[in-house]
C-alpha positions in Angstrom: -58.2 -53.5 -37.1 -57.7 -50.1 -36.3 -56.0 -49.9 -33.9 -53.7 -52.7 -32.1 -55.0 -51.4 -28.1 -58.8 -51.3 -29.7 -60.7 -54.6 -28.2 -64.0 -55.8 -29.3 -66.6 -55.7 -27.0 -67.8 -59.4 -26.4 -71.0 -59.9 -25.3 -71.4 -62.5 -22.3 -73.4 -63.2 -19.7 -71.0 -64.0 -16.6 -72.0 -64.5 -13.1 -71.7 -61.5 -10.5 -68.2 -63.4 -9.1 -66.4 -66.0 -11.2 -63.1 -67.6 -11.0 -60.2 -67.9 -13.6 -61.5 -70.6 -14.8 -64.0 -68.9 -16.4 -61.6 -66.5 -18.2 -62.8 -66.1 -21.9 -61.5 -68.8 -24.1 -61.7 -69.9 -28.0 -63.1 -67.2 -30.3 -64.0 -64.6 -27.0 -59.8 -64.5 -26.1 -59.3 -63.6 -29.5 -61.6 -61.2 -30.0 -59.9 -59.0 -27.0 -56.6 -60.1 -27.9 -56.3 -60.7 -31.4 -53.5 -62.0 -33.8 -51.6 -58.9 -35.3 -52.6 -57.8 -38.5 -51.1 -58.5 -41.7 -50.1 -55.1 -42.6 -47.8 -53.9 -39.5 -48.2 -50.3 -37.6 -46.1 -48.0 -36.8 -44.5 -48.7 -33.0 -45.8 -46.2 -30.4 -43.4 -44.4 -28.5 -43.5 -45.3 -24.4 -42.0 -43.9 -21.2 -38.1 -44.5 -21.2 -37.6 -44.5 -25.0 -34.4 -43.4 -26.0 -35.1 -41.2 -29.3 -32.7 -39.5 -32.0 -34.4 -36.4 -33.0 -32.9 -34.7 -35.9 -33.8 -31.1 -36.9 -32.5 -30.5 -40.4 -30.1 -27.8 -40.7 -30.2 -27.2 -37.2 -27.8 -29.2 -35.5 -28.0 -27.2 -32.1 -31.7 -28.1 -31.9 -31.2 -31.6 -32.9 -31.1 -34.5 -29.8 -29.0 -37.7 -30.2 -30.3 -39.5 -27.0 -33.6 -37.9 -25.7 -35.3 -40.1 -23.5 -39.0 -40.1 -22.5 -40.2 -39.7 -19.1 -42.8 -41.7 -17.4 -45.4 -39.0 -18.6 -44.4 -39.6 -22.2 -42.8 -36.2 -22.7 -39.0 -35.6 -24.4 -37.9 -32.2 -23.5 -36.3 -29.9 -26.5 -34.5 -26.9 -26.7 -36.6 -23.6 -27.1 -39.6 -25.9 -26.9 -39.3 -27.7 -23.5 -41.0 -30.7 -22.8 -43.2 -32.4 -25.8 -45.6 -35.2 -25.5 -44.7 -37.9 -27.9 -46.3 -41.3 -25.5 -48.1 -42.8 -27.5 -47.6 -41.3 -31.0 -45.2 -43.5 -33.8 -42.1 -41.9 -35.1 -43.8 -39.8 -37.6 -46.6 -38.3 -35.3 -43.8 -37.2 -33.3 -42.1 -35.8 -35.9 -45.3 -33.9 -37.2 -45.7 -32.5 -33.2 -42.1 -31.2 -32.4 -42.2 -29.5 -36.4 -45.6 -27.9 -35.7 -44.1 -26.8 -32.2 -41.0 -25.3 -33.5 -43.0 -23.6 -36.6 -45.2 -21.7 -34.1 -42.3 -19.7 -32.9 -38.9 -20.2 -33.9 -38.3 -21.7 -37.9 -40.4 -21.8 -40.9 -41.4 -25.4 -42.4 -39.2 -27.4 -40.0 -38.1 -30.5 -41.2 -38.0 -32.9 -38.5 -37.1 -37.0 -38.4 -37.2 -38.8 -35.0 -36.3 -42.7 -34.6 -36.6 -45.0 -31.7 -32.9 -45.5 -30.8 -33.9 -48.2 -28.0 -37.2 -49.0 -27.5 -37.0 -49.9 -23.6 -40.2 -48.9 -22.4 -41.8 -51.8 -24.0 -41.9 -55.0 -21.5 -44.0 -58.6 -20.9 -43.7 -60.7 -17.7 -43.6 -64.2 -17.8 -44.6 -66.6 -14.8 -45.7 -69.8 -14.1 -44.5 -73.1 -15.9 -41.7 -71.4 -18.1 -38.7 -72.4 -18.1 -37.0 -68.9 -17.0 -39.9 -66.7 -15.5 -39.5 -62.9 -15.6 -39.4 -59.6 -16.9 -38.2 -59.5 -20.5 -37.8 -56.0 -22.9 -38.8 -56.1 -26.6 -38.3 -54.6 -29.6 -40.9 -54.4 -32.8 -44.1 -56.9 -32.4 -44.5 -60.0 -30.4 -47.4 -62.7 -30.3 -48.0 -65.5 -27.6 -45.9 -68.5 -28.6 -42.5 -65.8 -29.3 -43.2 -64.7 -25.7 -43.2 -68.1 -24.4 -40.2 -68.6 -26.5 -38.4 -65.5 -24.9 -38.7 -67.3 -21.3 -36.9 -70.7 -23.2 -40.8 -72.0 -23.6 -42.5 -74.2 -21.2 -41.5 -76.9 -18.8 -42.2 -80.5 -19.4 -45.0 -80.7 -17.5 -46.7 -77.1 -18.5 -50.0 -77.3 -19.4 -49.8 -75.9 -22.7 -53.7 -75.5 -23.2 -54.0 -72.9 -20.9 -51.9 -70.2 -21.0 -53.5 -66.9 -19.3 -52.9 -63.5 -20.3 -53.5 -60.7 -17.7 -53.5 -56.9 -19.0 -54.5 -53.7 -18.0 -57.9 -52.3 -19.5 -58.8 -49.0 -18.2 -57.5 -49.5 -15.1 -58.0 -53.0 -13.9 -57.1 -56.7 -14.4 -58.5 -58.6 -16.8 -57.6 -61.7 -18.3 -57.8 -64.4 -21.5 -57.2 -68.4 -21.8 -55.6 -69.4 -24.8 -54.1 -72.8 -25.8 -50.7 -72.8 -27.1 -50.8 -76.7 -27.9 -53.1 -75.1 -31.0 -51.5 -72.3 -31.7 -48.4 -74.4 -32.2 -50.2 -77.0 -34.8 -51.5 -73.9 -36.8 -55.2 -74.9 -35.7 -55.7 -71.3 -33.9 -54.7 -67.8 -34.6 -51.7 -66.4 -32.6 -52.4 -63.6 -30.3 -50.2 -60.3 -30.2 -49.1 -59.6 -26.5 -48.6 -55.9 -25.3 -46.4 -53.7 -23.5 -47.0 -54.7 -19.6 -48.8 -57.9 -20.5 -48.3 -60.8 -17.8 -48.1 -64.3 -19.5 -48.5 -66.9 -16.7 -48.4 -70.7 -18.4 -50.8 -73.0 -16.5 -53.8 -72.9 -14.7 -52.9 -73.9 -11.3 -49.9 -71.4 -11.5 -52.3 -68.1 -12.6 -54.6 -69.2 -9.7 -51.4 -69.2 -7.1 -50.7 -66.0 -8.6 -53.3 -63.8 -9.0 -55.9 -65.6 -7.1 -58.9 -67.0 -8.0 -61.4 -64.3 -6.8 -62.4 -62.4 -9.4 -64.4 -58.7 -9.3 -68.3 -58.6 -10.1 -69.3 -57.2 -13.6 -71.3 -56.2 -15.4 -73.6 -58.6 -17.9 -72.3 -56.9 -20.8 -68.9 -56.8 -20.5 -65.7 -57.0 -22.5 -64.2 -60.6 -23.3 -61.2 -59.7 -20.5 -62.5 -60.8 -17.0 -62.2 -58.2 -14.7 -59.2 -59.4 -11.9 -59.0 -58.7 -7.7 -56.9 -56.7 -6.7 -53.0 -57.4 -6.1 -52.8 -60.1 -3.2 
């Protein structure tokens, strides 16, 4: 994988309106959201990071607690404000040394580390235990983000657990069953910052409805969602 917001393209013929129901399951959900790799990647830096960005052998340049805004910038002394969403710890690093190198010091050294990655949330609904919104640190799949809401209630129906995320600007969801992904008969999906995890059916139709938007014949294994109700 090359990189972890990359999703195949699975090819499906859906009808022009379908229902949640018909949310990609089995070997489709996977393919757009897929276990994590076994080698990990770097963490990307998202709006309200806190970042320690040291400038070596210049201490007044140096930041112990930058944050990033909501545009993914961290502002800097001589520099002002540097775009860093997105980029791990070392691409930022590479950015604010090339910045400063253009103007002010020759070969910069520069180190930045995530101090408190905050910008990176999940939501959980639906037949958990203790719905809401929960911050993490690092890499999460399906089952620790169940796990984060003290997992499912009794009565949860474990073999349909829907994922909603953003792609390109709208809704879209995946079915996976977290019965099999316990037993170690099915691969266990990474969830991403923003992701909404709703645990039951009948609970992600309540929630997001079960009108869903025409698309295309070709389209990606996500199912395009309605609009916020």
């Amino acid at each position: 994988m090359k990189h972890r917001n990359i999703f195949l393209t699975v090819i499906a013929l859906l009808p022009a309106c379908a229902t949640v129901e018909n949310a990609p399951k089995g070997d489709e959900a996977y393919a757009v959201a897929p276990a994590p790799p076994a080698v990990g990647q770097d963490y990307q830096i998202s709006p309200d990071d806190v970042l320690r960005i040291q400038i070596y052998h210049e201490p007044d340049l140096s930041m112990e607690d930058a944050q990033v805004s909501a545009a993914g910038m961290v502002r800097m002394p001589l520099i002002g404000d540097v775009s860093v969403g997105g980029l791990s710890a070392g691409e930022a690093s590479d950015v604010i040394a090339g910045r400063l190198g253009e103007r002010y010091l020759v070969s910069p050294q520069v180190t930045v580390f995530v101090k408190k990655a905050v910008g990176r949330r999940i939501t959980l609904d639906g037949e958990v235990r203790e719905p809401g919104l929960y911050p993490f640190d690092g890499r999460i799949t399906l089952s620790q983000a169940v796990a984060m809401g003290k997992g499912p209630t009794r009565l949860a129906g474990l073999s349909q657990i829907v994922v909603v995320r953003q792609i390109q600007g709208q809704r879209q969801a995946a079915m996976f069953d977290l019965g099999a992904i316990r037993k170690g008969k099915a691969p266990d999906p990474e969830i991403l910052p923003g992701d909404r995890v709703i645990v039951g059916l009948s609970r992600a139709k309540a929630i997001i409805g079960g009108s869903l938007l025409a698309i295309p014949a070709l389209a990606t294994g996500f199912i395009a969602l309605d609009g916020d109700r």
